[in-house]
N, C-alpha and C positions, 0 to 999 in steps of 0.2 A: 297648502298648509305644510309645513314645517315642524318635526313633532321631535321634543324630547322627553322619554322615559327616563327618570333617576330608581333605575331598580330591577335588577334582573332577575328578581326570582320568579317561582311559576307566574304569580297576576300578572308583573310586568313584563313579563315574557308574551303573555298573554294577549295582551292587550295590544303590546305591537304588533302582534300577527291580525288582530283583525282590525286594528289602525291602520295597518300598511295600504290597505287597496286605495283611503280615501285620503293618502299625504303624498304631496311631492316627494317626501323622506323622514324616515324615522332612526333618530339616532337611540340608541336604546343602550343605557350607561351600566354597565357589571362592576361590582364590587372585586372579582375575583381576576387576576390579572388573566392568570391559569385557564379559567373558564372564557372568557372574553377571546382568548387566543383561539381555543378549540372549537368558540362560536363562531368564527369569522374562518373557519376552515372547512366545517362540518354543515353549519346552517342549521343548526340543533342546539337547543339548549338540554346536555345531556342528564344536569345536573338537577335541576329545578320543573323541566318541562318536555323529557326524553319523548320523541316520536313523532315531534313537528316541525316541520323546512321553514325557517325563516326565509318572507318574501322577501327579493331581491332591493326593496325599498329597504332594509332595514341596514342599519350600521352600527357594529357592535363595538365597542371598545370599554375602557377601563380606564380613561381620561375624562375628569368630569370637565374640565375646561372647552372640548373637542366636541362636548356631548351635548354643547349650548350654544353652539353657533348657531347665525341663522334662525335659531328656534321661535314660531309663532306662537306656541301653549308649550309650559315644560309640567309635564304630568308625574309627580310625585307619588313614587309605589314601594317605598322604602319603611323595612319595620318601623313601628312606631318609637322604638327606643334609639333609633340614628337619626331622627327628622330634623331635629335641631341642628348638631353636626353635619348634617349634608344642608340642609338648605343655608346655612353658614357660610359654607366651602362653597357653596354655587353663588352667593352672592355678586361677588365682582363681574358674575358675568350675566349677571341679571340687566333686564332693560324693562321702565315701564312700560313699553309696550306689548311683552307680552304677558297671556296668560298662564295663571298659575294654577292649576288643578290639583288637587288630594284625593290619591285613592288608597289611602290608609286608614285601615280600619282600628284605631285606635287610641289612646288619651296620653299623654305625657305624667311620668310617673308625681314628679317633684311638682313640680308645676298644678296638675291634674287639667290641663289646657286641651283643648281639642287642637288636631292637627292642626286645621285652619287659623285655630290663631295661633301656635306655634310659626306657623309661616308668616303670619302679620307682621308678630313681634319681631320677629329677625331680621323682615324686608322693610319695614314700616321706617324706622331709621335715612333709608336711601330715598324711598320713592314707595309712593302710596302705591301697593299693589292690587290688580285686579284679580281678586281667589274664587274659586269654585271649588262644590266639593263633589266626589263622585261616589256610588255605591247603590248597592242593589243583588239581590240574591242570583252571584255566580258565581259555580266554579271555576278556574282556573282553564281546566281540561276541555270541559264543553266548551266553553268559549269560542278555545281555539280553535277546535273541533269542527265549528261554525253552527253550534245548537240554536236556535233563535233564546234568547236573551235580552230583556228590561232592566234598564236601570233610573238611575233619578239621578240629573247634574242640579245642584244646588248653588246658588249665590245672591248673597246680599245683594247686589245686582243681577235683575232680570236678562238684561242686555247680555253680561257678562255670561249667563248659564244658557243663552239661548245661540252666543255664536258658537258656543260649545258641543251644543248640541246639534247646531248646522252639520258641522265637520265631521263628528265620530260617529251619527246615526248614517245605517247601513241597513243592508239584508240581512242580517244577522243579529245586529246591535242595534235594540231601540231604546231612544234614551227621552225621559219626560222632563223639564222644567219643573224647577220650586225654589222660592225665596226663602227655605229654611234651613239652614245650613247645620242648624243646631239641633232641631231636633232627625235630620239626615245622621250628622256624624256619631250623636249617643244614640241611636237605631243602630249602627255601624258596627260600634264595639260593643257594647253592651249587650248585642245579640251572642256574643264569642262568651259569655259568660253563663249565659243559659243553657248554650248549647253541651259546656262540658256536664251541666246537670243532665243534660235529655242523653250523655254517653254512660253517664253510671246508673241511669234505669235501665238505657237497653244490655249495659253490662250485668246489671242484678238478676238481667231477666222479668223484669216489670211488665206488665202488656201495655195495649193501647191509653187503657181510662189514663193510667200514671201521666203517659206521655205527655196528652191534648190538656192534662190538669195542668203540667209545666210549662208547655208552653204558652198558654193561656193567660196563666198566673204571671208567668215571666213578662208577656208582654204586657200586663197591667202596671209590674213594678218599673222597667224601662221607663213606659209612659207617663208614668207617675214622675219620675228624676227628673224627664227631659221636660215636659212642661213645667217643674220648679228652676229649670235653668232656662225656662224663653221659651220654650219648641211651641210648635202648633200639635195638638192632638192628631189631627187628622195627618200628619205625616208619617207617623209612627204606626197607623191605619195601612200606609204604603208599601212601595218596594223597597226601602231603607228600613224598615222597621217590621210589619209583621213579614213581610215578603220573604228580607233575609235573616230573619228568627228562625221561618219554619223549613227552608234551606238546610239552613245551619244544623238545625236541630234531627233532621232528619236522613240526610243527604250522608251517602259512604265513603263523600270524600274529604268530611270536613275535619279537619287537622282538631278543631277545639272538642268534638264530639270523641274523638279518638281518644285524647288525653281524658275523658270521664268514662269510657270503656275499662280504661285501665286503670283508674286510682278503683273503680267498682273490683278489680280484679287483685286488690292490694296491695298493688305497687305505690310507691312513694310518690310524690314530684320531682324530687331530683332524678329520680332511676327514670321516668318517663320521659322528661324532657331533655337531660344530658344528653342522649343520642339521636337528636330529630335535630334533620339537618334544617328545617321548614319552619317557620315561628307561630305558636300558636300564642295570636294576639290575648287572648282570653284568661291567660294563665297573668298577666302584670295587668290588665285592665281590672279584671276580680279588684285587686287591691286599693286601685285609682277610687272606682265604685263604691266600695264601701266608705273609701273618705267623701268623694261627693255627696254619699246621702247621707253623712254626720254634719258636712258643712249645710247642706239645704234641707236638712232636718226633715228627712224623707224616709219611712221606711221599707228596706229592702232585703226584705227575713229570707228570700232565696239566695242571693247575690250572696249575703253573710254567710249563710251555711255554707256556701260552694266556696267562701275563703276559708272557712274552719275546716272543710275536708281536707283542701289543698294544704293548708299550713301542718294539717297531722295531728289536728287535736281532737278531729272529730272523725268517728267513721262515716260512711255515708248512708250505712242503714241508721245511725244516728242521729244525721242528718235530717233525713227523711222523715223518721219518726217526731222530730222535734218542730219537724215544718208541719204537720198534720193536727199537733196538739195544741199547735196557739190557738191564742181566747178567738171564739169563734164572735165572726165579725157580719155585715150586711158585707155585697157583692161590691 
């Protein structure tokens, strides 16, 4: 196999270090000319993923043209706000024959499209492409690390998620089949939206009940969206879904939990996320979400609070209190 990454921050950093054992080669594409240079001298990504040797499979550059050759699966790991714009740019060097993998955990702002069909849409034009989606509660660090690790490749095609799964399952990396792409990829990001609730409990100081209440609740409202968008219930049940809710929601390394630490601590949005070099998906998908569940007329009273905190109109103890007082309902 033949492997291109479009995206060199920690995941996609990530991912080609423990892709590397099981590919002929992995071209792994950097946005930063700067860093690409340093990578290909150093074998470290100092920026995004300091303290781990890129295997000698691995080819760094900053040529997205360079970064397509050859390639059997091009694995997309680029914020969700460039997907359009990079899968664009890669087009001409796109081939139906290979596959196309998403490990973006995110929804297109305008649009409100999951990655997956942002990819459709852009490639569908040329040649019908073959899409998979990928995701499942991991950090970045462990990964690389070589922590054992589950995830979930998703495609409308079986076939499609199952050579996928041939290739990138390892000792390290195990990965499960499902034909549900849809409810995989709103498990995906929609989990980054709970999670900054579950950073302003643990920022308030909240104990446990708070927590298991939120993420609980959270995963009801998720599941609620994504079965009015298609999903299968019982995916959302999975590693896409409760798996990397409670990751998310728990775990000290999660960039979306971080950003609810500190808006609990007073801080703004802008003063939070100006200086983070790392994108927390969770801060633009809040807004996506709340239009999803106007358009598929689904209620989503956490998701909505967690927009009013971020936007500044609401505290989060206010927040909190006003998610406690709604008209009390059956389970």
């Amino acid at each position: 196999m033949k492997l291109a990454i479009i995206g060199g921050g920690s995941w996609g950093t990530a991912l080609a270090v423990v892709l590397a054992p099981r590919a002929e080669q992995v071209r792994l594409w950097v946005y930063e000319d700067d860093l690409a240079i340093r990578m290909q001298k150093s074998r470290e990504n100092d920026a995004f993923l300091p303290g781990f040797v890129l295997p000698g499979q691995i080819v760094v550059g900053s040529d997205l043209g360079e970064a397509l050759v050859g390639a059997d699966i091009v694995l997309g790991v680029m914020p969700s706000r460039h997907a359009r714009r990079l899968y664009s740019e890669i087009l001409p060097n796109l081939t139906p024959n290979m596959i196309l993998v998403s490990a973006t955990k995110g929804i297109e702002q305008n649009s409100l499209l999951r990655m997956s069909q942002v990819m459709h849409d852009v490639v569908s034009p040329k040649f019908t492409p073959s899409i998979a989606v990928l995701s499942g509660p991991t950090f970045a660090r462990e990964v690389a690390r070589g922590d054992p690790a589950a995830v979930v490749v998703a495609s409308n095609d079986i076939e499609v998620a199952r050579r996928v799964q041939a290739v990138f399952s390892g000792p390290t990396f195990r990965l499960y089949t499902n034909t549900d792409p849809v409810g995989v990829e709103l498990g995906a990001a929609l989990k980054n939206v709970i999670a900054i609730g579950a950073g302003i409990v643990h920022g308030l100081g909240l104990g446990s009940n708070t927590q298991a209440a939120l993420v609980t609740r959270g995963l009801a409202e998720i599941t609620r969206l994504a079965v009015a968008m298609g999903a299968q219930p019982a995916t959302l049940a999975g590693l896409a879904g409760m798996g990397d809710l409670v990751l998310t929601c728990s775990g000290g390394l999660s960039r979306n939990r971080k950003v609810g630490i500190e808006l609990a601590d007073g801080r703004s949005l802008p003063e939070i996320v100006g200086p983070m070099r790392m994108v927390a998906e969770g801060v633009e998908t809040c807004t996506a979400a709340v239009a999803l569940g106007v358009r598929n007329n689904v209620d989503l009273p956490i998701i909505q609070q967690m927009h009013a905190v971020m936007a500044g109109t609401k505290t989060p103890q206010a927040a909190i209190r006003d998610l406690m007082e709604r008209q009390l309902r059956n389970e």
